[in-house]
C-alpha positions as CSV (number, residue, x, y, z in Angstrom):
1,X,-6.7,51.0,49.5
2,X,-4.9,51.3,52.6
3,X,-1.8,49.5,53.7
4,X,-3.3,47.9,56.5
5,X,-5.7,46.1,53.9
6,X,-4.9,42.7,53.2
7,X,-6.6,40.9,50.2
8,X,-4.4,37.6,49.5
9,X,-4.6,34.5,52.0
10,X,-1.5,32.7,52.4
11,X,-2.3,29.2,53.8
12,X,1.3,27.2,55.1
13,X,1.5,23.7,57.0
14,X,4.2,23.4,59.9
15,X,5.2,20.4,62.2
16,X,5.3,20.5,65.6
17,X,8.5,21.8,66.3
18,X,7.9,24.5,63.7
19,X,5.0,25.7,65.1
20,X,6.5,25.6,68.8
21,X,9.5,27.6,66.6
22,X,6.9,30.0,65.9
23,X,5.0,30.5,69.0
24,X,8.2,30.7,71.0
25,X,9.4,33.6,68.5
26,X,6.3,35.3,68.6
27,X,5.8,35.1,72.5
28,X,9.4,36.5,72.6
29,X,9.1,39.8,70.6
30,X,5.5,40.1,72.2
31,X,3.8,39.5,68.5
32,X,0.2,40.5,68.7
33,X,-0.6,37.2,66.5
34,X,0.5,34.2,64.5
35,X,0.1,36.2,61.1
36,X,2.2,39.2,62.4
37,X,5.1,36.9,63.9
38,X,5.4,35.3,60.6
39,X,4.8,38.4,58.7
40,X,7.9,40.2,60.8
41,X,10.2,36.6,59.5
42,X,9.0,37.2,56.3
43,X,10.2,40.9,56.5
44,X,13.5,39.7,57.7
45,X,14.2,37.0,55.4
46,X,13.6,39.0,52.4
47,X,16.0,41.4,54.1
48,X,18.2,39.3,54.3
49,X,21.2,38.4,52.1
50,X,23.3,35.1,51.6
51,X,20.2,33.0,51.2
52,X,20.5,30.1,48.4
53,X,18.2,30.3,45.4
54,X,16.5,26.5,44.8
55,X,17.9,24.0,42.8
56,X,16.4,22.7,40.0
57,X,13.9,19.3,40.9
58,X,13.9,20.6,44.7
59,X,10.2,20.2,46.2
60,X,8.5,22.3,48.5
61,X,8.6,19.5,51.5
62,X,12.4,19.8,51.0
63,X,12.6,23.5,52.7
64,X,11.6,23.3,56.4
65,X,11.6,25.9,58.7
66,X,14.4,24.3,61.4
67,X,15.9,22.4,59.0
68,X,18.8,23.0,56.6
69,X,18.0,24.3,53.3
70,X,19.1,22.0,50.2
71,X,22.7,22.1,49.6
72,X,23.3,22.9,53.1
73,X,24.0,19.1,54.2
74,X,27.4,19.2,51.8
75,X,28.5,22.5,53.6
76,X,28.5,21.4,56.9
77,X,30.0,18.2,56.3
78,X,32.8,20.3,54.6
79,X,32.8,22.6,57.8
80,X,33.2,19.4,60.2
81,X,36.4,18.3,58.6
C-alpha cells in the first residue's frame, strides 16, 4: 500500500468561525484542499509540545478549535492579575 493511500474517513463538525479559521489558513499557505489544510494542523499539533492532556469528565463539545482548551480559563485569569 502506498502512502498516498488513505483508507480511514475522519468525519469533524466546525462552526462558523472555525471553518472561516480553516479556509483562511488554508487560502494562506496555498493548501490544495480542506483535507490537506487540516491534515498539515494535524501534523503540527502532534508536533507540537506543551499541549494539555484532557481531564477526566471533559466532553468532546468542550475542545473547540478557537477556543481555549479546558483548564485554560484558570490560566489566564492568573495571567491578568
Amino acid at each position: 500500500m502506498s502512502q498516498r493511500e488513505r483508507e480511514e474517513r475522519l468525519q469533524i463538525m466546525l462552526n462558523a468561525d472555525e471553518l472561516q479559521a480553516l479556509e483562511d489558513f488554508r487560502f494562506g499557505n496555498r493548501m490544495p484542499s480542506r483535507a490537506a489544510a487540516v491534515r498539515e494542523l494535524l501534523r503540527r499539533g502532534l508536533a507540537a509540545e506543551g499541549f494539555l492532556a484532557a481531564g477526566t469528565g471533559v466532553r468532546s463539545q468542550d475542545f473547540g478549535v478557537l477556543d481555549n482548551a479546558p483548564g485554560d480559563e484558570a490560566e489566564g485569569a492568573a495571567e491578568a492579575d
